[in-house]
C-alpha positions as a printed NumPy array, in Angstrom:
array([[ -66.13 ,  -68.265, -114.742],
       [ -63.682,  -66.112, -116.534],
       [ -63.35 ,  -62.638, -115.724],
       [ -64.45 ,  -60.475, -117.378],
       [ -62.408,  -56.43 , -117.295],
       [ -60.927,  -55.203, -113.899],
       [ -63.053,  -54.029, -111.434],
       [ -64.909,  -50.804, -110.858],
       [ -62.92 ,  -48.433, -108.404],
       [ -59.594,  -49.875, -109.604],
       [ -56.257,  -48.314, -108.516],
       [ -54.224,  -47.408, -111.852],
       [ -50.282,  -47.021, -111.577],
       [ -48.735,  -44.715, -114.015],
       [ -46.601,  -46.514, -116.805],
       [ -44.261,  -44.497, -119.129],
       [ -45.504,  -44.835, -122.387],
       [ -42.353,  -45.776, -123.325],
       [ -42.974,  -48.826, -121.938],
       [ -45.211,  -49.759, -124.717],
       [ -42.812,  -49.284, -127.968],
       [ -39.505,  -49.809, -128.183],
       [ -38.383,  -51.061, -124.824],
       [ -41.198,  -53.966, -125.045],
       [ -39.878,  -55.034, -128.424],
       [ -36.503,  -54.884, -126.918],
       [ -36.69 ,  -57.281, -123.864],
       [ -36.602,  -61.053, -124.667],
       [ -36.143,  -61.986, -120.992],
       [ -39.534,  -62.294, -119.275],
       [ -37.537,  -61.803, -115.847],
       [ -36.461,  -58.116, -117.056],
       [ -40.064,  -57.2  , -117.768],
       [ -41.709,  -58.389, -114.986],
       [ -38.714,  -56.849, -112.501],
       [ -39.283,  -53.577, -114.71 ],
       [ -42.994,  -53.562, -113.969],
       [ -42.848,  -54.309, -110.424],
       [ -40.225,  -51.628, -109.793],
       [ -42.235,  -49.231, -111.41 ],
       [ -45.383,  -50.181, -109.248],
       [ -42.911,  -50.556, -105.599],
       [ -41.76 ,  -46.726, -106.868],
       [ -45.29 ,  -45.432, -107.406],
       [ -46.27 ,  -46.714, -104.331],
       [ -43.377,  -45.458, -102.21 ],
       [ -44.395,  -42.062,  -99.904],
       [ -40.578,  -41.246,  -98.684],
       [ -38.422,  -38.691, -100.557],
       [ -36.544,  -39.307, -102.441],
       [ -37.803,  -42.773, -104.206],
       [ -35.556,  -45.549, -104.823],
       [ -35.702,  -49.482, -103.854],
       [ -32.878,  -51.574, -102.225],
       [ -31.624,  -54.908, -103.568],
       [ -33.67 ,  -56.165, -100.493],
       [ -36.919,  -54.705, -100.804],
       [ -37.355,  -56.137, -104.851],
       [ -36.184,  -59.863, -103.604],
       [ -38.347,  -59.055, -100.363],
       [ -41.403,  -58.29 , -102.474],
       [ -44.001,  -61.458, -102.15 ],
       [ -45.84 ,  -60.235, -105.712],
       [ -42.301,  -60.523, -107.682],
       [ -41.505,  -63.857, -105.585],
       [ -44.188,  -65.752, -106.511],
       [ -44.106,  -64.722, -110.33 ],
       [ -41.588,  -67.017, -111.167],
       [ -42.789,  -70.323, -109.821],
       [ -41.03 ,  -72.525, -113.603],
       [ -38.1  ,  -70.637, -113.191],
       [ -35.339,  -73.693, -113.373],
       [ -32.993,  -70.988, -111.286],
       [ -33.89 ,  -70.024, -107.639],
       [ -36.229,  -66.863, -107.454],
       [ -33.12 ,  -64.502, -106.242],
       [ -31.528,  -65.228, -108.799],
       [ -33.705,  -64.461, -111.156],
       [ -35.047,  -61.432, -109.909],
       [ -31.534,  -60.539, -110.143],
       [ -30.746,  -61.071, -113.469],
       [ -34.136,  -59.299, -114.305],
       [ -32.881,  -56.322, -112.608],
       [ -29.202,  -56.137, -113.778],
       [ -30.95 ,  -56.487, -117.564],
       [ -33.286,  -53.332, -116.909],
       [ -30.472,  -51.353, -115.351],
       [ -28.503,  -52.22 , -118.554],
       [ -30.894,  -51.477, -120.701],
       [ -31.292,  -48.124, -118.64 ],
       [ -34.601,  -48.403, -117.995],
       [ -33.971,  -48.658, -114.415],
       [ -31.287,  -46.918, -112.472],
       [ -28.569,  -48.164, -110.107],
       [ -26.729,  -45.803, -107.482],
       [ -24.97 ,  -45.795, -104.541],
       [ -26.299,  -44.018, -100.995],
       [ -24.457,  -43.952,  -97.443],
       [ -27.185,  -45.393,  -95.101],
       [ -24.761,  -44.731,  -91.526],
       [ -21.545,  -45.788,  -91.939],
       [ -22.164,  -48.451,  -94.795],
       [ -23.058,  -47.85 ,  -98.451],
       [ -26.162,  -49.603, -100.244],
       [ -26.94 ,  -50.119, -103.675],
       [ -30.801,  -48.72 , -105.073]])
């Protein structure tokens, strides 16, 4: 049995609306959209201040893992590439922070 709508009581994740024009006609690469969306969800989700994401929490996350089970290139790299493409495109940001003595990307 198909189903049939989502489910009463269910959680909604705000999305810029930007989302829906001109950066979905823009990506081709179904890696960058999917790394986009899950980012935004990880970030919505976060309760720390400020909000950012490591490299290793986005290839850590089980729900972006499994989402590319045809990829021909290993998951980590793919999740990669998905991310490098939104941070070009700007949609996502990349920094640097000093976590102790060592500096980490987010």
């Amino acid at each position: 049995m198909a189903e049939e709508g989502f489910p009463s009581g269910t959680a909604y994740t705000p999305v810029p609306n930007q989302v829906f024009g001109r950066l979905l006609e823009g990506i081709v690469d179904i890696a960058e959209l999917k790394c986009t969306l899950r980012a935004l969800w990880l970030l919505h989700n976060r309760k720390d201040a400020p909000r950012y994401l490591t490299e290793a929490d986005i290839l850590a996350d089980p729900v972006l893992c499994r989402s590319f089970p045809s990829s021909k290139e290993p998951t980590k790299d793919t999740i990669l590439r998905g991310l490098r493409l939104a941070v070009e495109r700007g949609t996502l940001l990349k920094n640097r922070i000093v976590e102790g003595q060592d500096w980490e990307d987010v």
